[in-house]
N, C-alpha and C positions, 0 to 999 in steps of 0.2 A: 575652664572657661565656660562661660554661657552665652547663650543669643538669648537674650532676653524675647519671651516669648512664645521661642521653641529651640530646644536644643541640640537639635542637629541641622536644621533647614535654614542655610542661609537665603533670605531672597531680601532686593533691592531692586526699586525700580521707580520707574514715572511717566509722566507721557507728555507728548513733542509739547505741548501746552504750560506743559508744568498745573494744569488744572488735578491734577493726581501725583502723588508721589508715594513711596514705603523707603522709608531710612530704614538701616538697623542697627540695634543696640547690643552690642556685645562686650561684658565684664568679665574680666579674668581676678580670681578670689583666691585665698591664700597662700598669695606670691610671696613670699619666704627673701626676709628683710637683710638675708648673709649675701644676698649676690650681689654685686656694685650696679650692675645695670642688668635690664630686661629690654630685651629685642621683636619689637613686633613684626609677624614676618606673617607671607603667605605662601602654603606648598598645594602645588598641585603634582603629586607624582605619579599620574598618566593623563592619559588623553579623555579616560570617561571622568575624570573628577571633576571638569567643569560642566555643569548641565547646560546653563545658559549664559550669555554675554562676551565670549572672548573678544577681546580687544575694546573690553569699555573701562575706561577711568573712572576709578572712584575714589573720594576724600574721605580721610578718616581721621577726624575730629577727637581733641584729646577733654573727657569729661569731667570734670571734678568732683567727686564725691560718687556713691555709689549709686547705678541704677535700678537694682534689680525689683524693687518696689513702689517704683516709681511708672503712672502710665507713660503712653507715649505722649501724649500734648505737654507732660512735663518736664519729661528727656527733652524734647526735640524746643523748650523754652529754657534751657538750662544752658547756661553761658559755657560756650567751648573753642578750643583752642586747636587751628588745623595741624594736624600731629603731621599727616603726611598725604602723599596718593597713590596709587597703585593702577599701575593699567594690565588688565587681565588677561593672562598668555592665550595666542592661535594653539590651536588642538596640534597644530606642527611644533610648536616651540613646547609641547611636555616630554617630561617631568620640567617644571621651572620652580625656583623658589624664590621669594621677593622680599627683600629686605624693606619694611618699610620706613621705621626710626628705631631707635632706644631709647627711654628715659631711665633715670633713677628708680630703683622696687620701689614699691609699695604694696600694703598688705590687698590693697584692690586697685586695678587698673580699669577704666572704664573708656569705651569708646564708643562712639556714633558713625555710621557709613552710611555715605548715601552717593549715588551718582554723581558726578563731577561737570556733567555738562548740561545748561539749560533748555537746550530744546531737543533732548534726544527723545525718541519714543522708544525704551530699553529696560529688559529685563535682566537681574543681574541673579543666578542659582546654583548654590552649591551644596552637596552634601558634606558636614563639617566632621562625620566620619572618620574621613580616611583624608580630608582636603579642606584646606580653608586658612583662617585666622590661625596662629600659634605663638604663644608666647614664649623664649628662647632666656633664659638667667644666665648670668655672664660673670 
């Protein structure tokens, strides 16, 4: 998997205005076409894996074709489709793990995230390390 951009630092965020935002782009690459479905999930299994935003929702937008050469003002004009959402565990509720959809493999899976509410002033950070996005073959 990659965050397009950097590959361990998840961050997302915007402010109460919406006059600022950071989506992120994250593509998962050669997903291996034998598994019937792939499971997009999120783990946090302790309490330091989330750096910042516990209990903020975020949308995660399913991409069509691949991102990883493409800038941001082109991701973020590239027609997508809401995969799912995820609202992100209290440092009381880790280890958590989140199921957020499945679809069908494909050899690249692409997705967009960005905050889910429009007037929060909210930062969303993870190290993808040990914690984050994961894709699950089934």
């Amino acid at each position: 998997m990659d965050i397009i951009g950097n590959t361990t630092l998840f961050v997302a965020s915007q402010t109460s205005d919406n006059s600022s935002w950071r989506d992120c782009q994250i593509e998962f690459s050669a997903v291996s076409n034998s598994s019937s479905f792939c499971q997009l999930e999120m783990d946090f299994p302790n309490e330091d894996s989330l750096i910042a935003g516990s209990g903020t929702q975020l949308n995660i937008w399913e991409v069509e074709g691949g991102m990883s050469t493409a800038t941001v003002e082109e991701v973020a004009s590239t027609p997508a489709t809401l995969f799912g959402t995820a609202v992100l565990p209290q440092k009381s509720d880790m280890p958590s793990r989140i199921l957020i959809n499945s679809v069908t493999c494909k050899p690249v899976l692409s997705y967009r995230v960005n905050i889910a509410s429009d007037n929060a002033n909210v930062t969303v950070q993870f190290d993808q390390t040990n914690a984050g996005f994961r894709m699950t073959q089934c």
